[in-house]
C-alpha positions, 0 to 999 in steps of 0.5 A: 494879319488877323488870328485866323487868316491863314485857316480863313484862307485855307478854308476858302481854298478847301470848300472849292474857292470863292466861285463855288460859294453862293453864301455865307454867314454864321451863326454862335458857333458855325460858318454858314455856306450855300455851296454851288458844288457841295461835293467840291469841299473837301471835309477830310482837309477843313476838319484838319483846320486847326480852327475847325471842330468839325464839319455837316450838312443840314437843310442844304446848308455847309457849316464848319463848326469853330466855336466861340471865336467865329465871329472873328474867323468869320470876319477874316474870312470875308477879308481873305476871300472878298466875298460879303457875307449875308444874313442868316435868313439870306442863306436859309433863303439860298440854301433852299435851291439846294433842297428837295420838297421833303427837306423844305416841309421838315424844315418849316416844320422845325421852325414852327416848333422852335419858337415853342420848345421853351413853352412846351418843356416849362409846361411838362415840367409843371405837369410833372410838379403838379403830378408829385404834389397832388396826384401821388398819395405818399402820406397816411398809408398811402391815402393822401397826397402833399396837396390833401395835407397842406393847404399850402401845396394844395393852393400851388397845385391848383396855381400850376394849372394857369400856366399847364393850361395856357401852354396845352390848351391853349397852344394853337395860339401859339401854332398860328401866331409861330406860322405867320412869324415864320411866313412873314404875314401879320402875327397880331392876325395870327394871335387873333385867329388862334384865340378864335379855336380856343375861345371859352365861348365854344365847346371845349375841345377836350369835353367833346367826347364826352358831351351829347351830339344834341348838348354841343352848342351850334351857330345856327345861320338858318340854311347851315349849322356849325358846331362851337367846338373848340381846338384846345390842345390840337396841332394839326387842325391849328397849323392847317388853320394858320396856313389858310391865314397865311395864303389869305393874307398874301393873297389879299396884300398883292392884288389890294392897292396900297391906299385901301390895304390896312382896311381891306387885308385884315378883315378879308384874311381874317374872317375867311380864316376863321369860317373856314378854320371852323367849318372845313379845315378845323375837323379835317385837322382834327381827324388828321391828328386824332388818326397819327396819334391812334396810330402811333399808340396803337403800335406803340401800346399793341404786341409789335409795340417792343418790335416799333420801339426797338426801330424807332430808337435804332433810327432817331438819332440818323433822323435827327441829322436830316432833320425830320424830327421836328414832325415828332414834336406834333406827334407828341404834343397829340399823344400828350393831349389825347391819352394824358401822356406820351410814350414817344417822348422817353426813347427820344430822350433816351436817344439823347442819352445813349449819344451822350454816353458815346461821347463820353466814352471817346471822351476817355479815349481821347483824353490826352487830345487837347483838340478833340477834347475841346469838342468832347467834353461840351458836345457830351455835356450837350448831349446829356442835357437833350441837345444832340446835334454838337455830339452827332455831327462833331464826334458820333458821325465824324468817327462812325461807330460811336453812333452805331454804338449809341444807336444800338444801346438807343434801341435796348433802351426803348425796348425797355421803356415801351415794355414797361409802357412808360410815359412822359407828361409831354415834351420835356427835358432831354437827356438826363434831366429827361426823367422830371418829364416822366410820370412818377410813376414810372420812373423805376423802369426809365432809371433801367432804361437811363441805365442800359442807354449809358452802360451799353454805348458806352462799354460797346464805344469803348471796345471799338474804340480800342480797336479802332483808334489804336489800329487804324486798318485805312493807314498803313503808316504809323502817325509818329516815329521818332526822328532821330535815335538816342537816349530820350530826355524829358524836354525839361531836362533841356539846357535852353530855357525856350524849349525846358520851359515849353515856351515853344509848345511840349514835346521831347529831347534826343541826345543823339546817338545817330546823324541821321533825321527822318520825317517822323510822319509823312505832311509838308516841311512848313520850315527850313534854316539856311543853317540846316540845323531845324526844321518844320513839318505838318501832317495832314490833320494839323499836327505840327513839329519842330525837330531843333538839331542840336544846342546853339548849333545855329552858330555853326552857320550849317557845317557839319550838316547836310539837308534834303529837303527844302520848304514846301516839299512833301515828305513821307515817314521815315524819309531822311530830312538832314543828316548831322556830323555828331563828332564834327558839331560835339568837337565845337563844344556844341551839344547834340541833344535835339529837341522835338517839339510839338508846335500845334499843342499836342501834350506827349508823354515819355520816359528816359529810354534808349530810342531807335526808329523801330515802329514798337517805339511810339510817343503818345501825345492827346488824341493819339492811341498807340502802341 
């Protein structure tokens, strides 16, 4: 039987059985479902998965977050459910059924971008090294920078600038060649045709508005004259060029034969291409961009700025779960070309902190959670260094009010950022490291901003928290009573060396003052002796319990115990599991002291007390914040 058999089988159960699956794949650290009924899955009872960590829906995709062993959960899974699972690409293609047109544009928006973020943060950084060294004046009294007094910085200053450039002007090369990647189309055509918009015979974008309309070189064809200006720099104008590639491309491969196509394909996508890129869609695009990046700086920088900030960072972190994010990786890499730098990149980067800093705070509240914490603590970690999604969908979302929390102390924060009119270099970092991609010169009022996105989500999680997590207002139960009533004991205190040395899991030991057992919380009875001296439950959520009656009372081979209730039966708390004659099994030589043991890994913390079923007398354990 393999190690996630059982959870494969309950997982194929919960998501609405095998007739309700179109795909599935996985990826590093998720299950990857196509469902024909997403409604069908039932989120409350995968999550209670002991293999699960968390669950979400994203571009018509259901994936159940497992983590590093999902390769084998994955493989027990198609054993369990007979189904052969597919490529990534193949459920990316089937997901798309489930998607509407806005979610598709976003989505191919996103995957464009992805190839490019390496580039694109490595390239803010340089500008920001580059800032530091030849543009601040820290020495002489303020007269000269780092570059201006050592030969050596001067010549590193002026080597950063190979690679600025080749990442900023030089980035519709990599717009095109990532459009004909993502759309299957040759990329070696798409290099070329991105080559063509930035090719040092023309005009170089950025020198447009500051040459002479009768200086700007022109191809004159005798009946019509084209500018040679260059796109350095540009987005949409790359992207719009790409596309029209791509169509070509595909075009031409369909209705050319076979014996002909290596000749004609190439030479009749390519050139189209780079005419209509020059003459039509290059300024179509170039306007496009140059109005969004106007207006976005214009409200950002105008007397409702603040007003727009406050918004925007209200709202980017629900952006990020939909998706629709991806469209600000244009927006900021115009802004950054156009004006030098981008006010949109700090309050997304202080988004990611202030998610962070919610995270961190659930963190604190469920530290005695081994199982919550093993998605705390990575999705927190995560999230500071500018990588949301583990902290939204496996915490933030989950529990909701972190990401209210997170998305109030998001929008304080970007207030203060667009008051302070602070600007990054271009894309950068994330999170906390967010800071080398602001220009100095602005870093004291993004510390402030850094430090209202850490202080508030996290003082205001912690409040709520409290509340919340301590007093559930949906449950009327509390999640765990003692079964029994007695004097408890450490477990280590007990005589057997299986339960004293936690062999079987942590937990406690009652000497008991009372015959009566009850369920300690309402789930399942998983285990039942013939003995009637032990039984098993589990709870809803995953939370398992051994309650052991007794020391070797096995060996009294079930007299002077009573059971109601037999494997498989649904049991409420406080309901009566077994009642034990005390006097009949201490008359045997037989010790009454009872271990309850928590099977699933829960750690509880107790000390000698007299007990009895009363709802004031809770055991904690992590993960749980009782009275």
């Amino acid at each position: 039987m393999g190690k996630f058999e059982k959870d494969a089988k309950d997982l194929l159960e919960y998501v609405g059985g095998k007739e309700n699956i179109n795909a599935v794949s996985h990826c590093v650290t998720r299950m990857r479902f196509v469902l024909v009924d997403s409604k069908k899955a039932d989120i409350d009872k995968i999550e209670a998965l002991p293999s699960a960590k968390g669950t979400f829906t994203q571009s018509g995709q259901f994936q159940v977050i497992i983590g590093n062993e999902v390769s084998e959960f994955y493989n027990d899974f198609v054993k369990v459910s007979g189904i052969e699972g597919v490529s990534k690409e193949a459920v990316k293609n089937a997901s798309q059924t489930n998607q509407t047109w806005l979610q598709k544009m976003m989505g191919a928006l996103g995957e464009i971008f992805a190839p490019l973020i390496p580039a694109l943060i490595c390239g803010g950084l340089i500008l920001g090294f580059r800032n530091i060294i030849g543009e601040i004046n820290f020495f002489n009294n303020g007269t000269q920078s780092l570059a201006d007094i050592s030969q050596f910085w001067a010549g590193t200053y002026s080597f950063l600038w190979l690679i600025g450039e080749a990442v900023f002007h030089l980035l519709p090369v990599g717009i095109v060649w990532s459009i004909t990647k993502k759309m299957g189309t040759t990329e070696m055509l798409g290099i070329v045709l991105g080559l063509t918009l930035v090719s040092p015979q023309l005009l170089n974008g950025f020198s447009v508005a500051s040459t002479p309309a009768d200086q700007i070189p022109v191809w004159d064809f005798g009946f019509a004259q084209v500018q040679m200006i260059g796109y350095q720099g540009q987005v949409i104008a790359a992207m719009m060029a790409g596309f029209v590639l791509v169509y070509l491309e595909k075009f031409f491969r369909k209705v050319t034969p076979n014996v002909i196509s290596m000749i004609v394909v190439p030479f009749c996508s390519l050139v189209p291409a780079v005419i209509i890129a020059h003459t039509i869609v290059g300024t179509i695009g170039w306007t496009i961009g140059n109005a969004i990046a106007d207006i976005v700086y214009g409200g950002l920088t105008s007397s409702f700025g603040v007003l727009f900030a406050a918004v925007f960072g209200l709202i980017y972190a629900p952006i990020v779960m939909t998706g629709l994010h991806h469209m600000t990786n244009a927006i900021d890499t115009t802004l950054a070309n156009m004006f030098g730098g981008t006010i949109l990149w700090p309050m997304i980067a202080l988004s990611n902190i202030a998610q962070g800093s919610s995270v961190l705070a659930m963190s604190i509240l469920q530290r005695h959670d081994e199982r919550a914490q093993q998605i705390n603590v990575p999705a927190c970690i995560s999230c500071y260094l500018g990588v949301t999604e583990p902290a939204l969908f496996g915490v933030n979302m989950k529990y909701g009010f972190p990401l209210v929390c997170g998305m109030i102390g998001s929008a304080i924060a970007a207030v203060i950022s667009v008051g302070f009119g602070v600007q990054a270099f271009s894309i950068g970092v994330g999170g906390l490291p967010g800071i080398i991609s602001i220009k100095p010169e602005y870093w004291i009022y993004f510390l402030l901003a850094m430090a209202v996105a850490i202080v508030i989500p996290f003082t205001l999680t912690m409040i709520v928290g409290k509340k919340k997590l301590s007093f559930p207002t949906k449950q009327e139960e509390k999640d765990f009573i003692s079964p029994m009533q007695g004097r408890l004991m450490p477990l280590s205190e007990v005589e057997d060396q299986v339960f004293s040395q936690g062999l079987m899991g942590d937990g406690f030991a009652v000497e008991l003052k009372d015959g009566e057992v009850l369920a300690p919380f309402s789930g399942e009875v998983v285990m039942t002796f013939p003995t009637k001296h032990a039984y098993g439950l589990r709870r809803e959520d995953g939370l398992e319990v051994l309650i052991h009656i007794g020391m070797d009372t096995v060996q009294l081979n079930g007299e002077g115990f009573e059971s109601y209730v037999q494997q498989g039966d649904h049991v409420t708390q406080g309901q009566v599991l077994a009642k034990v004659n005390i006097d009949y099994v201490l008359s045997q030589g037989k010790s009454v002291v009872s271990p309850v043991v928590f099977t699933s890994g829960q750690h509880i913390e107790c000390q000698e007390q007299d007990i009895q079923y009363h709802q004031e007398n809770i055991f904690k354990w992590k993960g749980e914040n009782e009275q």
